[in-house]
Structures are given as C-alpha cells and as structure tokens.
LUMKOL-780710 format. One record per atom (N, C-alpha, C, O): atom name; residue number from 1; x, y, z. Coordinates in nm, 3 decimals. Example, Ala and Ser with C-alpha at 12.3 -4.5 7.8 and 13.67 -1.06 7.14 Angstrom:
BEGIN
<torvo a="N" k="1" east="1.319" north="-0.569" up="0.780"/>
<torvo a="CA" k="1" east="1.230" north="-0.450" up="0.780"/>
<torvo a="C" k="1" east="1.320" north="-0.330" up="0.780"/>
<torvo a="O" k="1" east="1.424" north="-0.332" up="0.846"/>
<torvo a="N" k="2" east="1.285" north="-0.225" up="0.708"/>
<torvo a="CA" k="2" east="1.367" north="-0.106" up="0.714"/>
<torvo a="C" k="2" east="1.290" north="0.003" up="0.787"/>
<torvo a="O" k="2" east="1.341" north="0.114" up="0.804"/>
***
This chain:
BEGIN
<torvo a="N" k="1" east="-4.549" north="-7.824" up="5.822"/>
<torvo a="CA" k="1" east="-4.609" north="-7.692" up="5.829"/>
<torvo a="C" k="1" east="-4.709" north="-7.683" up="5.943"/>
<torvo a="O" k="1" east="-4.735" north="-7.581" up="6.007"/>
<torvo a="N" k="2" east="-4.755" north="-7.791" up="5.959"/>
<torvo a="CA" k="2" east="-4.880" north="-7.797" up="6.061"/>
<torvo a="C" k="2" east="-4.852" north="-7.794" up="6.169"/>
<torvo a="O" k="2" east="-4.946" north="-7.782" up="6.247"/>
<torvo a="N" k="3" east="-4.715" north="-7.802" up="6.227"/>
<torvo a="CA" k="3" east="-4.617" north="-7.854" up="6.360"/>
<torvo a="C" k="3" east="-4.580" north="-7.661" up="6.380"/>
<torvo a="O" k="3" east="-4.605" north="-7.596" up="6.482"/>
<torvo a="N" k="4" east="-4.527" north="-7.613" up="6.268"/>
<torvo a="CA" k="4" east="-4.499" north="-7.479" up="6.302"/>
<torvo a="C" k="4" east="-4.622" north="-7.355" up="6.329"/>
<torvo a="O" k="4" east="-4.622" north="-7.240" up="6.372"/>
<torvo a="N" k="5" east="-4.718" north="-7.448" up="6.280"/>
<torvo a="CA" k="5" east="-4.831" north="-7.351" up="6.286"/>
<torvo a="C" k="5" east="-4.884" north="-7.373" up="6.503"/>
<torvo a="O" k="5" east="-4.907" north="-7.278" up="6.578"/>
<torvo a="N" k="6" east="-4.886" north="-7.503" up="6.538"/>
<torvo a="CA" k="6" east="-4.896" north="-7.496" up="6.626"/>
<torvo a="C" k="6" east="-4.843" north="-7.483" up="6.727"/>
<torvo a="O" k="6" east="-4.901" north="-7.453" up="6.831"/>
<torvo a="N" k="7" east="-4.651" north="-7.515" up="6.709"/>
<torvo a="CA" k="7" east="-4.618" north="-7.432" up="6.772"/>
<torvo a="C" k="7" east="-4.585" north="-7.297" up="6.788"/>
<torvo a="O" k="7" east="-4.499" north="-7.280" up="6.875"/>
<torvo a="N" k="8" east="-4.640" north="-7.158" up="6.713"/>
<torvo a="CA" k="8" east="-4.665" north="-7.062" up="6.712"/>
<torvo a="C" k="8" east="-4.768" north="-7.002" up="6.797"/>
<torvo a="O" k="8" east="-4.767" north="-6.902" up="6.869"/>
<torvo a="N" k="9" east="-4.876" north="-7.110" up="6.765"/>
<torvo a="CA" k="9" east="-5.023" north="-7.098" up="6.849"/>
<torvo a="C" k="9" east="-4.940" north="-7.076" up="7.059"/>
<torvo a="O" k="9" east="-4.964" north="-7.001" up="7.154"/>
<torvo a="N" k="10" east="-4.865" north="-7.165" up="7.037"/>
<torvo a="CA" k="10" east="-4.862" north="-7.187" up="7.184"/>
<torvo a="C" k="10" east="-4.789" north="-7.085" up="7.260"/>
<torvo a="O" k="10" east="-4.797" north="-7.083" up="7.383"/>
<torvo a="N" k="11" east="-4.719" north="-7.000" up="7.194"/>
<torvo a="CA" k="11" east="-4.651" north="-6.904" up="7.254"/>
<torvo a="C" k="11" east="-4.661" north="-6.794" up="7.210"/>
<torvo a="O" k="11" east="-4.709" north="-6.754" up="7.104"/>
<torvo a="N" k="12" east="-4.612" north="-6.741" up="7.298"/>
<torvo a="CA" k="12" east="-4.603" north="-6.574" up="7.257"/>
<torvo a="C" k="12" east="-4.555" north="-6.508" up="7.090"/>
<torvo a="O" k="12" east="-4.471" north="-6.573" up="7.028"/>
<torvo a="N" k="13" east="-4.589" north="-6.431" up="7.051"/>
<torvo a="CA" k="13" east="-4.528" north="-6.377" up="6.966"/>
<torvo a="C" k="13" east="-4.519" north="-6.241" up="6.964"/>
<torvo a="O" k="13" east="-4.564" north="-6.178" up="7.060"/>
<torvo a="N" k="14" east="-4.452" north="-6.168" up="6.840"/>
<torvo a="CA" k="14" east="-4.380" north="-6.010" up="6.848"/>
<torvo a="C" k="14" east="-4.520" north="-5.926" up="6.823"/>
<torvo a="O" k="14" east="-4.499" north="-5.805" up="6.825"/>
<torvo a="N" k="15" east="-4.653" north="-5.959" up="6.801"/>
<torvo a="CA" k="15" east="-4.773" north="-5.843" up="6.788"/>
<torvo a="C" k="15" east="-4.823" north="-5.857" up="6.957"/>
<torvo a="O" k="15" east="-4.850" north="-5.937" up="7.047"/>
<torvo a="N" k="16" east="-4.812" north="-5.711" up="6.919"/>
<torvo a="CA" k="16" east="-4.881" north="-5.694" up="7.056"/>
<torvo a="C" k="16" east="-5.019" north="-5.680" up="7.076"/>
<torvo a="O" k="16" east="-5.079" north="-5.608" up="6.996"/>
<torvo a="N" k="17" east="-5.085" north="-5.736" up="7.174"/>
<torvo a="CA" k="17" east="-5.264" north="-5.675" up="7.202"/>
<torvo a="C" k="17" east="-5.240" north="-5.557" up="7.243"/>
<torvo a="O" k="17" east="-5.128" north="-5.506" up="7.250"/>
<torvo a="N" k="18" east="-5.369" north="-5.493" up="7.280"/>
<torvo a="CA" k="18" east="-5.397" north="-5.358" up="7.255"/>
<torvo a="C" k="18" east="-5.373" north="-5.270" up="7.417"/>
<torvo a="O" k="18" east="-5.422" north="-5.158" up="7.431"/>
<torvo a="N" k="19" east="-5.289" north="-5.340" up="7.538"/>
<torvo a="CA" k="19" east="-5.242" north="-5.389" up="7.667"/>
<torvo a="C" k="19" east="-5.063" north="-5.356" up="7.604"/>
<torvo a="O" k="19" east="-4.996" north="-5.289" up="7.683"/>
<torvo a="N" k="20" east="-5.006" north="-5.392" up="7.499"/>
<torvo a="CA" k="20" east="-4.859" north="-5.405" up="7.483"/>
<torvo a="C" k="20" east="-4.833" north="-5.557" up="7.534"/>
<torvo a="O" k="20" east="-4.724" north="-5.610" up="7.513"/>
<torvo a="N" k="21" east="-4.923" north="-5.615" up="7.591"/>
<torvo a="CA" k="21" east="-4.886" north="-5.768" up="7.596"/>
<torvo a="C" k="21" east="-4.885" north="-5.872" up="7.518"/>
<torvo a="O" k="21" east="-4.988" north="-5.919" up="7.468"/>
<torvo a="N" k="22" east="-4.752" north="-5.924" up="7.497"/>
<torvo a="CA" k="22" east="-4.753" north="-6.031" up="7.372"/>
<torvo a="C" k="22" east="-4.915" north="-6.081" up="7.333"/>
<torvo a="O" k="22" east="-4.994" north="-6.108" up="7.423"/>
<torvo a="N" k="23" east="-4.942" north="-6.086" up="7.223"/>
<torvo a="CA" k="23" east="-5.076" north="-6.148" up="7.118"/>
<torvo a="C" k="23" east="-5.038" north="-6.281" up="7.113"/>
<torvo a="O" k="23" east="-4.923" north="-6.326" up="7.114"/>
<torvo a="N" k="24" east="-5.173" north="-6.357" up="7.106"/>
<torvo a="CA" k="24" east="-5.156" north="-6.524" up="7.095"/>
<torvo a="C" k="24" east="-5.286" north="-6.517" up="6.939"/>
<torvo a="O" k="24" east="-5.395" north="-6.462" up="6.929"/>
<torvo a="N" k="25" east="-5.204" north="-6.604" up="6.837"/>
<torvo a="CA" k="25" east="-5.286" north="-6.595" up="6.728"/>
<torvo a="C" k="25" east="-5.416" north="-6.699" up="6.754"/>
<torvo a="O" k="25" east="-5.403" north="-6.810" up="6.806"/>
<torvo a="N" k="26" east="-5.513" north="-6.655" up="6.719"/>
<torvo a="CA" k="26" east="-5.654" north="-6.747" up="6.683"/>
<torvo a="C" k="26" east="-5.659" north="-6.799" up="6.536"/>
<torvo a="O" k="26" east="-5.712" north="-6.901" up="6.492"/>
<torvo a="N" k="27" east="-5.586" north="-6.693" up="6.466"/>
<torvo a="CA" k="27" east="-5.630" north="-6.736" up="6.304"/>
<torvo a="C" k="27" east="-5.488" north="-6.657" up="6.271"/>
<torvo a="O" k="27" east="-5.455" north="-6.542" up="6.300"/>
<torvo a="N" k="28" east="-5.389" north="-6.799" up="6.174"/>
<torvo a="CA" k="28" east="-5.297" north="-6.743" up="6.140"/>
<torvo a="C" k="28" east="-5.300" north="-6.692" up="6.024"/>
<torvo a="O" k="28" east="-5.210" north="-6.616" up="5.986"/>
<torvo a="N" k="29" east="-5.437" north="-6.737" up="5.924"/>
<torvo a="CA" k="29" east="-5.440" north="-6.693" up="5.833"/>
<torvo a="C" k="29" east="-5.444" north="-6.549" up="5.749"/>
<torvo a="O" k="29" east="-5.399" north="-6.510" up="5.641"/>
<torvo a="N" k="30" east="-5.529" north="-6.487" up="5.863"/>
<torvo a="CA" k="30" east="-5.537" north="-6.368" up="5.899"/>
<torvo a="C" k="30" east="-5.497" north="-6.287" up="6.003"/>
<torvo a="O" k="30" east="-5.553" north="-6.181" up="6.030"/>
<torvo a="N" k="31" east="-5.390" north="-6.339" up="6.070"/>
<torvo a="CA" k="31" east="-5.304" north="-6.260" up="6.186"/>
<torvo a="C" k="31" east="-5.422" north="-6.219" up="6.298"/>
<torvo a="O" k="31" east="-5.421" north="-6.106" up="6.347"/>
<torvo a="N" k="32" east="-5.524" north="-6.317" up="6.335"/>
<torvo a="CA" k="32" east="-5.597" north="-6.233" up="6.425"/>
<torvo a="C" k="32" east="-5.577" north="-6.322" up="6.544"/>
<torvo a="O" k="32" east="-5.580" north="-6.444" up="6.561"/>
<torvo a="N" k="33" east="-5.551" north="-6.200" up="6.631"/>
<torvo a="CA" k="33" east="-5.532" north="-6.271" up="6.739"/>
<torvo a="C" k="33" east="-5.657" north="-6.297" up="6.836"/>
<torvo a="O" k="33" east="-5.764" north="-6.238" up="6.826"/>
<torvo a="N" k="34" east="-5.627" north="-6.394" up="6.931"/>
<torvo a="CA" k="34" east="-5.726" north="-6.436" up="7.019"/>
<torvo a="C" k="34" east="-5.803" north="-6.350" up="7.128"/>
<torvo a="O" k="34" east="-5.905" north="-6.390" up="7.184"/>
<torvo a="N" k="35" east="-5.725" north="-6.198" up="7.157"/>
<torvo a="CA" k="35" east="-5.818" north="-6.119" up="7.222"/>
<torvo a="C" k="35" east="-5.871" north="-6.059" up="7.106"/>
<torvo a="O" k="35" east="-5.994" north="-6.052" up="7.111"/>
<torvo a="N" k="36" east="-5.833" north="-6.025" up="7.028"/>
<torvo a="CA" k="36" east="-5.982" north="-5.942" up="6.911"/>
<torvo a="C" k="36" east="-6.059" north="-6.051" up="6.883"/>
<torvo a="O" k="36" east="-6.146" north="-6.010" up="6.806"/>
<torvo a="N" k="37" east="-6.073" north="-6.158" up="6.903"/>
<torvo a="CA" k="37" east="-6.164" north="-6.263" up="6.879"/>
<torvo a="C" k="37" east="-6.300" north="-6.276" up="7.032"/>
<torvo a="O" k="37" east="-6.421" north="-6.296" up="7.039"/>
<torvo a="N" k="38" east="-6.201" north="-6.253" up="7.117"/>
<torvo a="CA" k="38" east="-6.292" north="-6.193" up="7.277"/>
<torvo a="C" k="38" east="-6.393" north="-6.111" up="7.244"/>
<torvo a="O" k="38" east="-6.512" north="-6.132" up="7.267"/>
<torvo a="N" k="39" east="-6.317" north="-5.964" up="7.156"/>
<torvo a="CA" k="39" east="-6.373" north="-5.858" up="7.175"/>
<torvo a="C" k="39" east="-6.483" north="-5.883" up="7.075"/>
<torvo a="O" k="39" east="-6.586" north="-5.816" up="7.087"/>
<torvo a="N" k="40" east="-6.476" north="-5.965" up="6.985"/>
<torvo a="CA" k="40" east="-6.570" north="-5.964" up="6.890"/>
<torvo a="C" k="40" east="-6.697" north="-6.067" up="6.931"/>
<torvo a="O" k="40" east="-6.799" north="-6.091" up="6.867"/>
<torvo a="N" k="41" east="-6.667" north="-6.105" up="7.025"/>
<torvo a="CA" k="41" east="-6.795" north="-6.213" up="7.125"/>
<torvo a="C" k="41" east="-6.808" north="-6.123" up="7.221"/>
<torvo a="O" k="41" east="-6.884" north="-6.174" up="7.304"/>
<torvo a="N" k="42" east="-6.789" north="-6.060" up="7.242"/>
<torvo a="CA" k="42" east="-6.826" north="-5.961" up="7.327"/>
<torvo a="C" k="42" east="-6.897" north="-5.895" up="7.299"/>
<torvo a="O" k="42" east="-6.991" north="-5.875" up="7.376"/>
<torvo a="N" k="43" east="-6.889" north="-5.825" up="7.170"/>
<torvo a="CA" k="43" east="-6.960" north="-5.738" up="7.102"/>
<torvo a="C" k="43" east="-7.068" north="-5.800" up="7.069"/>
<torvo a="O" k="43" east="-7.148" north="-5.724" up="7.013"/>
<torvo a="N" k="44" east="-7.111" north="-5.922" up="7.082"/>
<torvo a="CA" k="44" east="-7.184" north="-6.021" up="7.028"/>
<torvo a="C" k="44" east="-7.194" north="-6.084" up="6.914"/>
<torvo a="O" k="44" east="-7.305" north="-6.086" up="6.863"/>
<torvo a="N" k="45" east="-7.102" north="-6.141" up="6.856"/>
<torvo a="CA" k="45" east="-7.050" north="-6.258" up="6.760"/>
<torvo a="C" k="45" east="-7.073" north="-6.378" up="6.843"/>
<torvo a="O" k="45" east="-7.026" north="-6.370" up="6.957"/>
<torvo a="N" k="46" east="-7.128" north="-6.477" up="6.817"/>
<torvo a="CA" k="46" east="-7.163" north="-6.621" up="6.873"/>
<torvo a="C" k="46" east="-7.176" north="-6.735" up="6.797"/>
<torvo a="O" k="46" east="-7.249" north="-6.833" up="6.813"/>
<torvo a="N" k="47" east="-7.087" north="-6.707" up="6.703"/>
<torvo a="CA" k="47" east="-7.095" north="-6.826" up="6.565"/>
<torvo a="C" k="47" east="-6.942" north="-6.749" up="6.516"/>
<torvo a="O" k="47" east="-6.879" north="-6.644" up="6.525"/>
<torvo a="N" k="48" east="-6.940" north="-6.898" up="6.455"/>
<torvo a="CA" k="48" east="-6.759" north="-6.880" up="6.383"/>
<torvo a="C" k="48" east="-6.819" north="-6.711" up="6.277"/>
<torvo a="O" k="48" east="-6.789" north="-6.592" up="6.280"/>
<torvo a="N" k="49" east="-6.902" north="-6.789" up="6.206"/>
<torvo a="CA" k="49" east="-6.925" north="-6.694" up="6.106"/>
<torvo a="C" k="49" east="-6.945" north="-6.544" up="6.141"/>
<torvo a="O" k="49" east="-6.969" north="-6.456" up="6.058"/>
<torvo a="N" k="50" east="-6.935" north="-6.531" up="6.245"/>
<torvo a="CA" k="50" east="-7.018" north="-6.394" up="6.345"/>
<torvo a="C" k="50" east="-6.865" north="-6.333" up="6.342"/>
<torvo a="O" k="50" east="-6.857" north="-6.210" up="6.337"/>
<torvo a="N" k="51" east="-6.748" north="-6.405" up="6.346"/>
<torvo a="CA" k="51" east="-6.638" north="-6.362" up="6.377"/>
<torvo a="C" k="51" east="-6.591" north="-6.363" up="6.285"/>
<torvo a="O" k="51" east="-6.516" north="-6.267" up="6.271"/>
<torvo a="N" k="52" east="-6.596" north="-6.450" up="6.178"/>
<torvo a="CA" k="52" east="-6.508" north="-6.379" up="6.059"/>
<torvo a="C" k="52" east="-6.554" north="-6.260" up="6.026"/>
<torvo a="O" k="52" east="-6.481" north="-6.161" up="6.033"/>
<torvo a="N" k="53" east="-6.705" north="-6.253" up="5.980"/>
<torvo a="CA" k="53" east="-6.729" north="-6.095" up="5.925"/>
<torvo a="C" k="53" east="-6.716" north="-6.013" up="6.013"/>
<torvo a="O" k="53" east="-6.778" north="-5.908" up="5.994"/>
<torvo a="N" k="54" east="-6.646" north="-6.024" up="6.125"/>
<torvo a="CA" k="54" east="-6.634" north="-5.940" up="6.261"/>
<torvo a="C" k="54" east="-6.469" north="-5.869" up="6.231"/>
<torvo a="O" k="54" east="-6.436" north="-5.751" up="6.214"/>
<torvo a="N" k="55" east="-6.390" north="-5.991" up="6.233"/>
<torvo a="CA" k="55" east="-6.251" north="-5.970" up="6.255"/>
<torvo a="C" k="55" east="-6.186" north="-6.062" up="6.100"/>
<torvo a="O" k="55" east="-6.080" north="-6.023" up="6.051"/>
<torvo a="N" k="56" east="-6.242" north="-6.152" up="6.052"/>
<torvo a="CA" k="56" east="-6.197" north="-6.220" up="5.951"/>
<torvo a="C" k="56" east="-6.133" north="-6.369" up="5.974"/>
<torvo a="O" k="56" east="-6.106" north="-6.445" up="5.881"/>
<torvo a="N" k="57" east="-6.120" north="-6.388" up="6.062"/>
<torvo a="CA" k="57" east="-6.035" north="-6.539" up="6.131"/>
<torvo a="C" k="57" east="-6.158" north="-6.638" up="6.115"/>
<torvo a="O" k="57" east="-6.277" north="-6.616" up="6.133"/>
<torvo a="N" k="58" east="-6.085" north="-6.769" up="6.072"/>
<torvo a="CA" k="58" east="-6.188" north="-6.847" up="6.036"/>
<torvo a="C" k="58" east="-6.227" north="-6.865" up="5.881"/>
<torvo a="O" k="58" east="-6.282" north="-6.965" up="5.833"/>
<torvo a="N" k="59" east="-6.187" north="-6.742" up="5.810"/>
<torvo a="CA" k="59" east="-6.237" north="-6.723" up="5.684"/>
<torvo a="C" k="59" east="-6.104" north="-6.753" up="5.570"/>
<torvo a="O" k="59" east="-6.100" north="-6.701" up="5.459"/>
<torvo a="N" k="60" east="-6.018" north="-6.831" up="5.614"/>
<torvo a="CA" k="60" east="-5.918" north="-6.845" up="5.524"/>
<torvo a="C" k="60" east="-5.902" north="-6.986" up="5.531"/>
<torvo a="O" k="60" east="-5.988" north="-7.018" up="5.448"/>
<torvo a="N" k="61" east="-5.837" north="-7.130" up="5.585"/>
<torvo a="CA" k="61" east="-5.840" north="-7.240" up="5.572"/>
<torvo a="C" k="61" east="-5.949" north="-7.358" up="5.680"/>
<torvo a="O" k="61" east="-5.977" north="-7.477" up="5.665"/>
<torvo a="N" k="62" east="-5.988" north="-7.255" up="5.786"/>
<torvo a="CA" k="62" east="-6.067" north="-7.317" up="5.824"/>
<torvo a="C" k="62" east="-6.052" north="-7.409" up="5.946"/>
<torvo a="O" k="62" east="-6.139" north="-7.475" up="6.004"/>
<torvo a="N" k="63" east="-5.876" north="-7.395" up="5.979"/>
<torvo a="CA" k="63" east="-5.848" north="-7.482" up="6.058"/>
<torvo a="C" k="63" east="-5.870" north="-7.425" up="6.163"/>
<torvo a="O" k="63" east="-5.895" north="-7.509" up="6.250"/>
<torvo a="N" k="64" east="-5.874" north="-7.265" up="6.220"/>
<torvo a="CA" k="64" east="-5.902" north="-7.227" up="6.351"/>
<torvo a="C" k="64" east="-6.018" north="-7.225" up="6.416"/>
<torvo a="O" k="64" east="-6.041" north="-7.154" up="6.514"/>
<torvo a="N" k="65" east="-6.112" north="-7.321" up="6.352"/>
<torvo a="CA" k="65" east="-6.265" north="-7.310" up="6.344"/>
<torvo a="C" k="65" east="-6.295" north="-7.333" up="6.503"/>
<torvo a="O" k="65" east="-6.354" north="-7.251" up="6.573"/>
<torvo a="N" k="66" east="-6.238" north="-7.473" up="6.553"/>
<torvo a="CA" k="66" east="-6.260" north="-7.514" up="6.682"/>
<torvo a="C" k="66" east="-6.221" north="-7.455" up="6.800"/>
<torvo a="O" k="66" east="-6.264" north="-7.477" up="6.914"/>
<torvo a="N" k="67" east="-6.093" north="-7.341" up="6.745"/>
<torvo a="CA" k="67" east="-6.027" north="-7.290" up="6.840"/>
<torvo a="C" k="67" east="-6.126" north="-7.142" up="6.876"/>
<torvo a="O" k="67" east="-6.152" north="-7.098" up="6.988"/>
<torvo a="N" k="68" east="-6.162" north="-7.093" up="6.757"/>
<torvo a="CA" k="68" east="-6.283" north="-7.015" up="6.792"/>
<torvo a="C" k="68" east="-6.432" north="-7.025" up="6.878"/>
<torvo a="O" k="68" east="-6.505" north="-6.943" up="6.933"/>
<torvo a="N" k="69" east="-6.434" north="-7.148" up="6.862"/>
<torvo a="CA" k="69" east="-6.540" north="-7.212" up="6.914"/>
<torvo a="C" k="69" east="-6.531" north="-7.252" up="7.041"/>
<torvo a="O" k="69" east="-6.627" north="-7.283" up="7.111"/>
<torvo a="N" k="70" east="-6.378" north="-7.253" up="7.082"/>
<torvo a="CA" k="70" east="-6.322" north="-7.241" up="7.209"/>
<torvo a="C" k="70" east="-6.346" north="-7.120" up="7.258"/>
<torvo a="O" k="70" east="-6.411" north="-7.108" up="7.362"/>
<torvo a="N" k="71" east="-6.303" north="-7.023" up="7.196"/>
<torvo a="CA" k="71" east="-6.326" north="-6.873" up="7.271"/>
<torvo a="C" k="71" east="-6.397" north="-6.818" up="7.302"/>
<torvo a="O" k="71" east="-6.381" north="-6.728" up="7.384"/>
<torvo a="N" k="72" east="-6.550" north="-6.862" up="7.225"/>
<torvo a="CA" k="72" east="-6.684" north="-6.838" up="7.180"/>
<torvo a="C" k="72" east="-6.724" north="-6.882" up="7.343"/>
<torvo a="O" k="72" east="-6.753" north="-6.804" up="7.434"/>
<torvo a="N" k="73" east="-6.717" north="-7.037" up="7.351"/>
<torvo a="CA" k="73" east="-6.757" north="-7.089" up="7.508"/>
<torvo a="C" k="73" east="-6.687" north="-7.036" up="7.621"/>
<torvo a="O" k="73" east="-6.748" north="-7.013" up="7.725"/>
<torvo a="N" k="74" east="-6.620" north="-7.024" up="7.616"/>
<torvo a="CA" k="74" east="-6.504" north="-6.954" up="7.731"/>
<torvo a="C" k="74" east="-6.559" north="-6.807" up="7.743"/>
<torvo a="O" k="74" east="-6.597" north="-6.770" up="7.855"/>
<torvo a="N" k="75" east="-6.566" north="-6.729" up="7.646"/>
<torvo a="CA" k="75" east="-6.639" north="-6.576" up="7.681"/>
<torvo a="C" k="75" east="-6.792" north="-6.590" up="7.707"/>
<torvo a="O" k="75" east="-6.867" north="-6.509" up="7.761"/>
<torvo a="N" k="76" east="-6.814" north="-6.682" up="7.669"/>
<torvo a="CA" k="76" east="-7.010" north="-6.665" up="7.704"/>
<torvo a="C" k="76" east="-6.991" north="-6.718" up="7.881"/>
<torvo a="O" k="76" east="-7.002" north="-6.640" up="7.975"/>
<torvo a="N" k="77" east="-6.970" north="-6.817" up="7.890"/>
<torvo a="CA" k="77" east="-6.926" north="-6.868" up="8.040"/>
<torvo a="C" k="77" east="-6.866" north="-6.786" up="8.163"/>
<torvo a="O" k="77" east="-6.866" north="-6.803" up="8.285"/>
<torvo a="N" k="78" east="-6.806" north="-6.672" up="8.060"/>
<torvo a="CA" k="78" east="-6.748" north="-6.615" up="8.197"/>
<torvo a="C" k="78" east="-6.599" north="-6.592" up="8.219"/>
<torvo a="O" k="78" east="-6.542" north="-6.497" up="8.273"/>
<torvo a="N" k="79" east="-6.558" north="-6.685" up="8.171"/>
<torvo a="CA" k="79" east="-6.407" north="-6.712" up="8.192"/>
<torvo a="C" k="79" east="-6.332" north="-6.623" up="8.161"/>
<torvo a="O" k="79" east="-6.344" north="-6.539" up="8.073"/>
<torvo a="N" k="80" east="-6.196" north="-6.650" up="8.286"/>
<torvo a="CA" k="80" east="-6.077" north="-6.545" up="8.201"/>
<torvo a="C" k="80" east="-6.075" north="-6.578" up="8.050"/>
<torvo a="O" k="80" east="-6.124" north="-6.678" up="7.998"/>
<torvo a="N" k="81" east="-5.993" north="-6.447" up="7.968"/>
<torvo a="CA" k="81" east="-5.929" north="-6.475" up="7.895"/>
<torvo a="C" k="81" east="-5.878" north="-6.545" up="7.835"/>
<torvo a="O" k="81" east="-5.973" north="-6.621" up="7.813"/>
<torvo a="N" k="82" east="-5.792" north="-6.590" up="7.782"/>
<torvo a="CA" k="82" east="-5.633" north="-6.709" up="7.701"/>
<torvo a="C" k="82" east="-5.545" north="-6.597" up="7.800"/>
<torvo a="O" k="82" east="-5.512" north="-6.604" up="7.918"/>
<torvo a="N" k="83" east="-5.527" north="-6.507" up="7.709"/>
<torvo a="CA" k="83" east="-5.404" north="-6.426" up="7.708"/>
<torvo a="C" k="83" east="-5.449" north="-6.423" up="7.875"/>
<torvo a="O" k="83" east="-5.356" north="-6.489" up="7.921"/>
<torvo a="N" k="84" east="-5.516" north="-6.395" up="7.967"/>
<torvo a="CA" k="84" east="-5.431" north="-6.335" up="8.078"/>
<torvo a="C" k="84" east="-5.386" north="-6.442" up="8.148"/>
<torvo a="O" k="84" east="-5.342" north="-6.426" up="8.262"/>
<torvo a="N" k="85" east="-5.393" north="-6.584" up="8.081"/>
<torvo a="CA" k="85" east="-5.306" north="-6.673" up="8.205"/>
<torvo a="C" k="85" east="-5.164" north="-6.676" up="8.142"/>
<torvo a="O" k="85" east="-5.078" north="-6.740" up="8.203"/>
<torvo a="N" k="86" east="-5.116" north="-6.593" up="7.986"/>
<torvo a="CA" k="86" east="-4.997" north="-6.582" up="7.968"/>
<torvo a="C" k="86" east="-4.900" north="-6.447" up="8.042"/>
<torvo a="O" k="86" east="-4.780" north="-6.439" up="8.064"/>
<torvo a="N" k="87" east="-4.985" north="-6.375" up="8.060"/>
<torvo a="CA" k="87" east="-4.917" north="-6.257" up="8.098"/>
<torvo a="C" k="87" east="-4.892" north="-6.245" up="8.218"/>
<torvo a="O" k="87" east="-4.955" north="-6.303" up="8.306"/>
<torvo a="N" k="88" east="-4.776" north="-6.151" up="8.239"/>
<torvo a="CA" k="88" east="-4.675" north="-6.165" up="8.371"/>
<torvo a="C" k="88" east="-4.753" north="-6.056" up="8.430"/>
<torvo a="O" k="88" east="-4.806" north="-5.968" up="8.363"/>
<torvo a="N" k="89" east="-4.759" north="-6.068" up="8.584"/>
<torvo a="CA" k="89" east="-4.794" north="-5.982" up="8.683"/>
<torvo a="C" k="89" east="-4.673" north="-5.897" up="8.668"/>
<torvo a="O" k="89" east="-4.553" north="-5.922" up="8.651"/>
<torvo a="N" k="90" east="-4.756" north="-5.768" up="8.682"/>
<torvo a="CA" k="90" east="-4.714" north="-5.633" up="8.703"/>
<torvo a="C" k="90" east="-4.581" north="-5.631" up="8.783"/>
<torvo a="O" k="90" east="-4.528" north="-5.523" up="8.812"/>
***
C-alpha cells in the first residue's frame, strides 16, 4: 500500500489545480493537493498544524507530515512551486 501511495505522489493525477494543470497530492488522506498547501503558507500557515486547520492534510495518518514541511521551507525561501517544474510550457 505504501509503494502505491508513493507512486501516486510522483505523478500526475486526474484533479486538476485551480490553472487546469494536473494536481500533485500532499495529503492523500484528504485529497489535498500540494498547491492548496502553497496557498495556505502563503496565507500564512507555518506549522503542519497551521495547514491542517487550513486545508486539512496532515490531519489523517500523519505520514505527509515531512512532505508539508517540505512545502512550508520551499514557500518561505522563495522557491518555485512542486507543480510548476511538472507542468508543460505553453
């Protein structure tokens, strides 16, 4: 189960972000994907916990904890996105 969960993580799937560009999940528990997890550090969420009561990811087994914590550093820093090094030029 743990093999399908991550390879899901790694690719594209059929929800789209809010762009129409394939969604990459952050939390499968709760179908949230990794740009509403942006938007919710954006908004200023800066703790896992900031994002579950934000969007809910994080709040079901617990395993996307680090991957949030990935996104968390990556948006405070500056950095692109996840999703835009998946998406195809125009």
């Amino acid at each position: 189960m743990a093999r399908l969960a991550q390879d899901r993580l790694a690719s594209p799937n059929d929800i789209a972000d809010v762009d129409g560009s394939p969604a990459l999940y952050a939390c499968l528990c709760h179908a949230v994907t990794v740009e509403q997890v942006e938007l919710a550090v954006l908004a200023g969420a800066d703790t896992v916990e900031e994002i579950g009561e934000a969007t809910l990811a994080g709040t079901g087994c617990g395993c996307c904890h680090s991957r949030l914590r990935g996104v968390i550093e990556r948006v405070q820093l500056g950095m692109p996105a996840l999703a835009d090094h998946i998406r195809q030029p125009a």
